[in-house]
N, CA, C and O atoms as a MOPAC input file, in Angstrom:
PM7 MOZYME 1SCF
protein

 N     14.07600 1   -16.48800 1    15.32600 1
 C     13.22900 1   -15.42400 1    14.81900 1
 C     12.38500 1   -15.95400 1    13.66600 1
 O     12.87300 1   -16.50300 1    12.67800 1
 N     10.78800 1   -15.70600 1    13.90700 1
 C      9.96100 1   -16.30400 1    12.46300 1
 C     10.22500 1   -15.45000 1    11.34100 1
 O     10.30200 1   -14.22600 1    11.45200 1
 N     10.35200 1   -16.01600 1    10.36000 1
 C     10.24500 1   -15.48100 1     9.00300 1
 C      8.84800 1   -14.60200 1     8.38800 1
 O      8.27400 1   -15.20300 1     7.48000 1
 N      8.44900 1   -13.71300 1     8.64800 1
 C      7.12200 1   -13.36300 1     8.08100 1
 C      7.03100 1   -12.79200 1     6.71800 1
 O      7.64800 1   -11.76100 1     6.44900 1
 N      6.26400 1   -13.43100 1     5.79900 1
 C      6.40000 1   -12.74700 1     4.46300 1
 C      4.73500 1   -11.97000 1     4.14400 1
 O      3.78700 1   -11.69700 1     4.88100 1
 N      4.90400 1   -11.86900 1     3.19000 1
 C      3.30900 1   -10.33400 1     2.99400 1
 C      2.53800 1   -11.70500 1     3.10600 1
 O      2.35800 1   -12.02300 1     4.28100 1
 N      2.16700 1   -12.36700 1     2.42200 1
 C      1.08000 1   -12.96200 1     2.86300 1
 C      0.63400 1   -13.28400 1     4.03400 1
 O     -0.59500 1   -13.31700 1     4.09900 1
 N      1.11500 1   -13.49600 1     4.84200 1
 C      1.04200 1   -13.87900 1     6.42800 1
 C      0.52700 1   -12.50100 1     7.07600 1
 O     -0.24000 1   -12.80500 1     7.99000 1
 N      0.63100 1   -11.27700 1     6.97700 1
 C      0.27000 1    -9.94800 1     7.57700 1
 C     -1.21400 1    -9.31100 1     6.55000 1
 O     -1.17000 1    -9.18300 1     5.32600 1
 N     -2.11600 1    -9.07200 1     7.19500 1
 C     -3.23700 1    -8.96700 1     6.84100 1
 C     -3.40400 1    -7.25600 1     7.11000 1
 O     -3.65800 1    -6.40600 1     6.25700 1
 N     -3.23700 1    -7.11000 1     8.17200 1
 C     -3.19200 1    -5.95000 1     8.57100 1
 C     -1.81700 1    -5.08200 1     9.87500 1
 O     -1.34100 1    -5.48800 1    10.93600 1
 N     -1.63300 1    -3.92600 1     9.15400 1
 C     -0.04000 1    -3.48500 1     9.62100 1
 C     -0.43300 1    -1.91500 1     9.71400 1
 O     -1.29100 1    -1.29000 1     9.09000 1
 N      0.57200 1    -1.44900 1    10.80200 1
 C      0.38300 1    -0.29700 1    11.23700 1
 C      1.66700 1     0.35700 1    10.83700 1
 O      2.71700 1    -0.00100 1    11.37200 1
 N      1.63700 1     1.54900 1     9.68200 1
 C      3.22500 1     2.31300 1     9.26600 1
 C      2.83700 1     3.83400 1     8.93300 1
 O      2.04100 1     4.25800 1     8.09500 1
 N      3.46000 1     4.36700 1     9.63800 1
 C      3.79200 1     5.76900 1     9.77500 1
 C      4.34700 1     6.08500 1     8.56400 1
 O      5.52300 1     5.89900 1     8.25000 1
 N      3.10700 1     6.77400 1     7.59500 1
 C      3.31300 1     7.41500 1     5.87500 1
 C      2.51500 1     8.51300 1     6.17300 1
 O      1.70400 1     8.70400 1     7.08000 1
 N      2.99100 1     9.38200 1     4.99700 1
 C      2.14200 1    10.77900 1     4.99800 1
 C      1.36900 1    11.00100 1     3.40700 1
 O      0.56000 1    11.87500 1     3.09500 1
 N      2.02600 1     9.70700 1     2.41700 1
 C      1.30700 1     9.54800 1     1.13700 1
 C      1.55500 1     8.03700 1     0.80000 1
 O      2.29300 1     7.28400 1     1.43600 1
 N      0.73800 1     7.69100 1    -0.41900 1
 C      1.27800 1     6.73800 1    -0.54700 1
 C      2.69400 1     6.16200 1    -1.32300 1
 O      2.91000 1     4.97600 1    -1.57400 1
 N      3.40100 1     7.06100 1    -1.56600 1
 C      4.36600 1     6.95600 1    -2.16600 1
 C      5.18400 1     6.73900 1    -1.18900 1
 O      6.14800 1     6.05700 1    -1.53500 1
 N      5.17400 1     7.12300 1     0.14200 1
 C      5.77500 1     7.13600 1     1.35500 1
 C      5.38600 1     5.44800 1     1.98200 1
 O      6.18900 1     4.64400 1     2.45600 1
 N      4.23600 1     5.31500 1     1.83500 1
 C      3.49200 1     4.09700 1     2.29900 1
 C      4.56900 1     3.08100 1     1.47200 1
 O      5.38600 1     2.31100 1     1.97600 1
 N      4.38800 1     3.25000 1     0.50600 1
 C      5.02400 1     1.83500 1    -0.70700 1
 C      6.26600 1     1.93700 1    -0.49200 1
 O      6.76900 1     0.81900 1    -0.59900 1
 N      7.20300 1     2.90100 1    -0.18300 1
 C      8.67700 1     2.99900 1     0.24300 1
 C      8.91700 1     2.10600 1     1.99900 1
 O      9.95500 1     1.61900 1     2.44700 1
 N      8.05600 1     2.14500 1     2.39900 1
 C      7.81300 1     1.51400 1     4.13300 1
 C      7.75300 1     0.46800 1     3.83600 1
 O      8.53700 1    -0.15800 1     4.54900 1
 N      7.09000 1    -0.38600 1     2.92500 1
 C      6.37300 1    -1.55100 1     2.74600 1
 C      7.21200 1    -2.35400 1     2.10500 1
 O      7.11400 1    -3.57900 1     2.02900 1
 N      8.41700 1    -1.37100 1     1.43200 1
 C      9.20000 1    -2.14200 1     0.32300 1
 C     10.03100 1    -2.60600 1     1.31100 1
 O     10.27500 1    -3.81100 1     1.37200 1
 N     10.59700 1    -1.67300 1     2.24900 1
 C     11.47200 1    -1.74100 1     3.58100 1
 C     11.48900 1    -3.23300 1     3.97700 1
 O     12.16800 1    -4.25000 1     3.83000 1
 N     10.27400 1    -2.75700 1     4.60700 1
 C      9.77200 1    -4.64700 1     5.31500 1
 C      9.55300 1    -6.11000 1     4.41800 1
 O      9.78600 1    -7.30800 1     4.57700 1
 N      9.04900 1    -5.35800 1     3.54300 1
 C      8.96400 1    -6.83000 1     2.33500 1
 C      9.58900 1    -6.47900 1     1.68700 1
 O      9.00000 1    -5.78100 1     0.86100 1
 N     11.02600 1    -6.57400 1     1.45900 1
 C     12.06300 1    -6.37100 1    -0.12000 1
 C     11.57300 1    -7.46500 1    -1.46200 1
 O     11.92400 1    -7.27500 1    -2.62600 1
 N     10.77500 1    -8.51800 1    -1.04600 1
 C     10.10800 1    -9.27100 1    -2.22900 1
 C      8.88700 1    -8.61000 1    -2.97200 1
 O      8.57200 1    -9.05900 1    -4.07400 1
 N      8.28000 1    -7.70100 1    -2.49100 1
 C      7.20100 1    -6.83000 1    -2.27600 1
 C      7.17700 1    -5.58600 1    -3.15900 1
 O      6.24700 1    -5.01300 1    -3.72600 1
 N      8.33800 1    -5.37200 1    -3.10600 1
 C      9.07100 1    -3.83700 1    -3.40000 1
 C      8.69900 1    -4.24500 1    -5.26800 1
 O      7.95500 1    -3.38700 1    -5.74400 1
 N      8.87700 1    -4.74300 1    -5.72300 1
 C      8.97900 1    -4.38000 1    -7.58100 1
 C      7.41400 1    -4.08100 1    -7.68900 1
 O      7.05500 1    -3.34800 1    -8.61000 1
 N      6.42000 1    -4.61900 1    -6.77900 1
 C      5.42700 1    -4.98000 1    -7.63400 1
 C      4.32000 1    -3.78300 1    -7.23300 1
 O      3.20800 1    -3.66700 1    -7.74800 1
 N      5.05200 1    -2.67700 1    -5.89600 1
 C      3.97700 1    -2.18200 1    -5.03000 1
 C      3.74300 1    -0.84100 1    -6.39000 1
 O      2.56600 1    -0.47900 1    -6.39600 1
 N      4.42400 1    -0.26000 1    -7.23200 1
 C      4.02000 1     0.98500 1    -7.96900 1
 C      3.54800 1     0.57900 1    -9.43000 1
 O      3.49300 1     1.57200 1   -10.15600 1
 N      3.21000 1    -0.54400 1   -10.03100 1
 C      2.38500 1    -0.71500 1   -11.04000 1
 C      1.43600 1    -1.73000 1   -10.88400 1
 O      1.62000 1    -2.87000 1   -10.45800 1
 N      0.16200 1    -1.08100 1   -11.36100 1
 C     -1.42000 1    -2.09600 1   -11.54100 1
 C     -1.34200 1    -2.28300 1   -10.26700 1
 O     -1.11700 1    -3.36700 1    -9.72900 1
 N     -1.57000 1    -0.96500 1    -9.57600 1
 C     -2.03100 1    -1.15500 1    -8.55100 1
 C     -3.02300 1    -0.04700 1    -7.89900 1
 O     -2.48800 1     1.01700 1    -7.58700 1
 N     -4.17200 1    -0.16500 1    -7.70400 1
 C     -4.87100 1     0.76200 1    -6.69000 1
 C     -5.40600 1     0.99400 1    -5.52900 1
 O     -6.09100 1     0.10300 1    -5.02700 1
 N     -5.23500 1     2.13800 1    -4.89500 1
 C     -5.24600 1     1.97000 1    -3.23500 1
 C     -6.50100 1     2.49600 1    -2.90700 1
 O     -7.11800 1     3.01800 1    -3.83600 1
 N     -6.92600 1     2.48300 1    -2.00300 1
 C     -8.17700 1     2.37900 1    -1.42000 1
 C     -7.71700 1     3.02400 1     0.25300 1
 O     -7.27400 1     2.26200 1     1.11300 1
 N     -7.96200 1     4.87600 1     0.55400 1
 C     -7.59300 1     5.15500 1     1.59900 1
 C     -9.25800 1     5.90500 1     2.10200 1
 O     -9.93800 1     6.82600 1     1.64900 1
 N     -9.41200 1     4.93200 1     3.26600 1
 C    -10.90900 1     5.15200 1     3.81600 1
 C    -11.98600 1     5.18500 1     2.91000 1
 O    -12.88600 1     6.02500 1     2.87700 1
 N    -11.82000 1     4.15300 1     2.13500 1
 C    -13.16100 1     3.98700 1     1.24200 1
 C    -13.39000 1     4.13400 1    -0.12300 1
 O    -14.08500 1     3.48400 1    -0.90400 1
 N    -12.32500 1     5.59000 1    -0.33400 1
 C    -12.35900 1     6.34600 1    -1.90400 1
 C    -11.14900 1     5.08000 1    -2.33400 1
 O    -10.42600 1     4.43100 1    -1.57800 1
 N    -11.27000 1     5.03500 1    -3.91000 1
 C    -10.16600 1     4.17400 1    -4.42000 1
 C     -9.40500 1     5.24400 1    -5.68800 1
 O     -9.95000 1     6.01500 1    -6.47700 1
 N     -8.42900 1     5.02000 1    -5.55400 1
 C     -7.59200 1     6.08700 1    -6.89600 1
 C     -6.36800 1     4.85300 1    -7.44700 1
 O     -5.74000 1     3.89100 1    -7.00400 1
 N     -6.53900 1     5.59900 1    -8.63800 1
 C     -6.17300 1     4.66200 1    -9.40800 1
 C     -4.32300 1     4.79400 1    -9.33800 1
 O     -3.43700 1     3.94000 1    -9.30900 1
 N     -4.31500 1     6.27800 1    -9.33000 1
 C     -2.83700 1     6.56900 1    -9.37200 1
 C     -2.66700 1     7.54100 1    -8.14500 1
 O     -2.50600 1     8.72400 1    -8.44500 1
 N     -2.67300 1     7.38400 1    -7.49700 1
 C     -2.31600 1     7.20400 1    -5.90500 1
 C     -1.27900 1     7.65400 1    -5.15100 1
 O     -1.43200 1     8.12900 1    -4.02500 1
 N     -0.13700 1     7.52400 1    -5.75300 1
 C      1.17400 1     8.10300 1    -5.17900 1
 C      1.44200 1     9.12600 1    -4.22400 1
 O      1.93600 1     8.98800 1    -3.10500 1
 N      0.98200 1    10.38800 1    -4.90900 1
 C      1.11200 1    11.82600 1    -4.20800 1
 C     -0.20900 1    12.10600 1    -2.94100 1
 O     -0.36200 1    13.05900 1    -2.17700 1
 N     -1.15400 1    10.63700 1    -3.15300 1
 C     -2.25400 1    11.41800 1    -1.81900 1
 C     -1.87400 1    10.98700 1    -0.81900 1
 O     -1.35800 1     9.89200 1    -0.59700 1
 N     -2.27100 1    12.43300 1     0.35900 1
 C     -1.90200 1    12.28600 1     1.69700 1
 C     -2.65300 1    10.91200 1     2.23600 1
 O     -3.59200 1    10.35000 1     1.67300 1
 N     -2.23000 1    10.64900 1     3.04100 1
 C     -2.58000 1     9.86300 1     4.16900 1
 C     -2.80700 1    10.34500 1     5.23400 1
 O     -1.78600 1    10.94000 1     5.57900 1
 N     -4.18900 1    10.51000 1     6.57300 1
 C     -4.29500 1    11.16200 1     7.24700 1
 C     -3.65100 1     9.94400 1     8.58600 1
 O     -4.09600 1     8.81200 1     8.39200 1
 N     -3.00600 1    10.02200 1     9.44700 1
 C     -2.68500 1     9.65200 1    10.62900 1
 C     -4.10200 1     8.43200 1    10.85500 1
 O     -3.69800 1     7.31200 1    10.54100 1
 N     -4.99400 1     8.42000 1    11.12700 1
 C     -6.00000 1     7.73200 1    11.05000 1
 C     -6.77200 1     6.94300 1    10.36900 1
 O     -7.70700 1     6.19700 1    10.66000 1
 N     -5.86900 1     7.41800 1     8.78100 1
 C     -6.74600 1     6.72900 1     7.82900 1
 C     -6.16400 1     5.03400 1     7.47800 1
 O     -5.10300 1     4.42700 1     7.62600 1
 N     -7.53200 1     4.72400 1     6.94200 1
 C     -6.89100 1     2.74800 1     6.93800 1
 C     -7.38300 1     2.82600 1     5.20100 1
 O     -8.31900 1     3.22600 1     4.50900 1
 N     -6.02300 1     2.13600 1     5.07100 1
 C     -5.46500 1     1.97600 1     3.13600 1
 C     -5.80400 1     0.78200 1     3.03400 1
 O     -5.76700 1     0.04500 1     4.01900 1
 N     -6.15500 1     0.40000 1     1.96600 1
 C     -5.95900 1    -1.26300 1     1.36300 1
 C     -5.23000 1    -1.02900 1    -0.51600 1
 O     -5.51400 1    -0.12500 1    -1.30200 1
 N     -4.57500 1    -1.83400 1    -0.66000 1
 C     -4.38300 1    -1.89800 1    -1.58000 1
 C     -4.59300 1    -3.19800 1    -2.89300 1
 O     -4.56600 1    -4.42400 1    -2.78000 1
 N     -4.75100 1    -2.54100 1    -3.81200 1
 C     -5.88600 1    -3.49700 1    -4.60300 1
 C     -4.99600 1    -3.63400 1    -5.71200 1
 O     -3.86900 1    -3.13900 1    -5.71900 1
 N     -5.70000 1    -4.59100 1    -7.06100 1
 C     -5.45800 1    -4.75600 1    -7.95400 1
 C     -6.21900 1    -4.00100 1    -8.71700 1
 O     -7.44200 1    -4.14100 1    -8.74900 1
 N     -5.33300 1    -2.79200 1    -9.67100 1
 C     -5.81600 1    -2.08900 1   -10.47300 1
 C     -6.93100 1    -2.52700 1   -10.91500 1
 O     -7.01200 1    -3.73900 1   -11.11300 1
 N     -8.52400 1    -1.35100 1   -11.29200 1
 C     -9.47200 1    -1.60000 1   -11.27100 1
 C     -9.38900 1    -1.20500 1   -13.19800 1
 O     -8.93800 1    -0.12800 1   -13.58900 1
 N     -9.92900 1    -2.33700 1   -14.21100 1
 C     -9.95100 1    -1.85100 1   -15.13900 1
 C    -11.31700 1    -1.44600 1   -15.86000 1
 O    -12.23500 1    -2.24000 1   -15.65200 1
 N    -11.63400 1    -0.26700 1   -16.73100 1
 C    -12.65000 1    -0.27400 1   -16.84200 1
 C    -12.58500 1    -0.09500 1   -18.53000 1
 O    -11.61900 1    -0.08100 1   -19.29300 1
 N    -14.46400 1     0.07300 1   -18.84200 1
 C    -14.82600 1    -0.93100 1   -19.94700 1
 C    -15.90200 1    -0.08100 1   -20.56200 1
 O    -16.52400 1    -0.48700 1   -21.54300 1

């Protein structure tokens, strides 16, 4: 069985309904992953980016990216 770690997966398909749900899935699969997914971090679901993110839905269709907190000036 290959070893796959986050860097190697670019793009992944997981059944969330927020992102707080999303980052609990993600921690699942990457347990190395897991400390770093709920601080300085911002997500990006279909385009809009929020900074604190947790509680928004996720629509069945929608495609997330997640970023490095955006700081501003």
């Amino acid at each position: 069985m290959a070893h796959v770690t986050p860097g190697d997966v670019t793009e992944l398909d997981v059944d969330a309904g927020t992102v707080r749900q999303l980052f609990r899935k993600l921690g699942e699969k990457f347990p190395e992953l897991a400390p770093h997914l709920e601080e300085g971090l911002a997500v990006a679901i279909d385009g809009q980016i929020y900074q604190d993110a947790l509680l928004e839905p996720i629509a069945a269709d929608s495609e997330v990216h997640i970023l490095p907190q955006i700081a501003g000036g």
